[in-house]
Structure formats: C-alpha cells, structure tokens
N, C-alpha and C positions, 0 to 999 in steps of 0.2 A: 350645214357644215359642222361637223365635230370640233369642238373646241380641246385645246392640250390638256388632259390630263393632271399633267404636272404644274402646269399654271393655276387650276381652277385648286387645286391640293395646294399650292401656294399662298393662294389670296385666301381662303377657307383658314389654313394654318397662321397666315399674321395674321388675321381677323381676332382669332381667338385668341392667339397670346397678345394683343395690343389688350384686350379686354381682361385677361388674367394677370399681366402686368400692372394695369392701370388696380385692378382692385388690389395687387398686391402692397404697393406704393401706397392706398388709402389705411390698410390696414397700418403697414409702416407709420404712418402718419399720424394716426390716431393713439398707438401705444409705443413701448420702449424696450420695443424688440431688437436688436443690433441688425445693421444689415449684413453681418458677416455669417448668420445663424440662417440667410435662406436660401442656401444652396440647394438644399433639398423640396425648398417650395418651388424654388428656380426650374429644378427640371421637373415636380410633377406639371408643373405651367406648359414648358416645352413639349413634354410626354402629350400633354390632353390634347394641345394645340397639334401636333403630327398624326395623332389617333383621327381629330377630325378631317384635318388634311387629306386622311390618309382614305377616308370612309369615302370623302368628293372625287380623290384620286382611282379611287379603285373602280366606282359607280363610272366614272366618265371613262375611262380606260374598258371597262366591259369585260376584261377577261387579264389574266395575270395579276391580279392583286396584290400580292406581296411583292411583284417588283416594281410595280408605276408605288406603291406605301413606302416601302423601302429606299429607293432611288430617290422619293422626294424627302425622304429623313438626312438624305444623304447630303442633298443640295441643299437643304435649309441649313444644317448643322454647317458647311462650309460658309453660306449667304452671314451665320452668326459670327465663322469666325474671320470675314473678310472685315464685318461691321467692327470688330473688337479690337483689330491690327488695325483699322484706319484710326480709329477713336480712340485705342487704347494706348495703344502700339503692344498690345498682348500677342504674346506665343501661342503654339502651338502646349497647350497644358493637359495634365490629367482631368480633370474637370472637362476644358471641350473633348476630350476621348469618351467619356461616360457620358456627358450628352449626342455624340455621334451614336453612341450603341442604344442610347434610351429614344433617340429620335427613329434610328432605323426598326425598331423592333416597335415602335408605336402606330407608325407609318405602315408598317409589313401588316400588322394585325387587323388597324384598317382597312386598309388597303382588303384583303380578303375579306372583310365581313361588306367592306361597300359593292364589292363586286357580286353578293350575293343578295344585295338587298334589292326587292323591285323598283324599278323607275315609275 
C-alpha cells in the first residue's frame, strides 16, 4: 500500500527544519547576533525544509510534482501559521505571505525534481 504523499513530504519537511532550527538557536547561542536579524535565515531554513519535503512528496506521489511540492508548501505554511496564532496569537503578516510563496515554490521544485528521480 502507497503511503500519502503529503504526509511522508510532511514528516521529511519537520524533520529538516527541526534540524535547521535546532542549528540555528546554537549558532544564536554561541554569538550576538540579534534575533530580530534572522528573518532571512528563517525562510532559507523553511525553503530547504519544503525543497526536501517537496523531493519525498514528489518521488511518492509518482507523477504531478509540482502539485503534491506545492500543495504541501501550502499546508506546512498554514500548519506554521495555525502554530503562531495558537502560541503567539499572531496574524495573518507580511512575512507568513512570503513564506507561503517561498514554501510553495520550494515545494513545487521539489516536488518535480523528486518525481524525476529513480526509486
């Protein structure tokens, strides 16, 4: 039995940003960089994590790739900002918009290159 696509692109994608995170927070840790200055380390973190996501989503999906890449760029960036309203009580911001687009379009790219790649 084929397991969901979007699931295995799910657990692939936290996987890696729990890892990108965790290193980001040592680096924080170790020097006296602000954290208001990592916005941009923030989504390339998001970006790698949806690109890999997006490579598992595509390879188990078999054919469509940039919509099983895309679709899970889609529902991770929500999954982020349901995490941010419960936690945060954060809006809907400029910032989650630009990681919806950097997630979709990391997702989509994976997504196509996993569908291409052999099993």
């Amino acid at each position: 039995m084929k397991s969901s696509p979007l699931f295995s692109g799910l657990m692939y994608a936290g996987l890696f940003m729990l890892m990108g995170t965790l290193l980001a927070s040592l680096i924080m840790l170790g020097t006296n960089v602000p954290e208001s200055s990592w916005l941009g380390s923030a989504l390339f973190i998001h970006g790698v994590a949806m690109f890999i996501g997006g490579i598992s989503s595509g390879r188990r999906g078999g054919s469509k790739g940039w919509y099983h890449g895309g679709l899970l760029g889609i529902i991770y960036s929500v999954i982020v900002w349901i995490i941010g309203f419960l936690a945060y009580d954060a809006g809907l911001t400029k910032e989650l918009m630009i990681l919806t687009g950097v997630a979709f379009a990391a997702g989509a790219l994976g997504g196509m290159i996993g569908v291409n790649m052999k099993k």
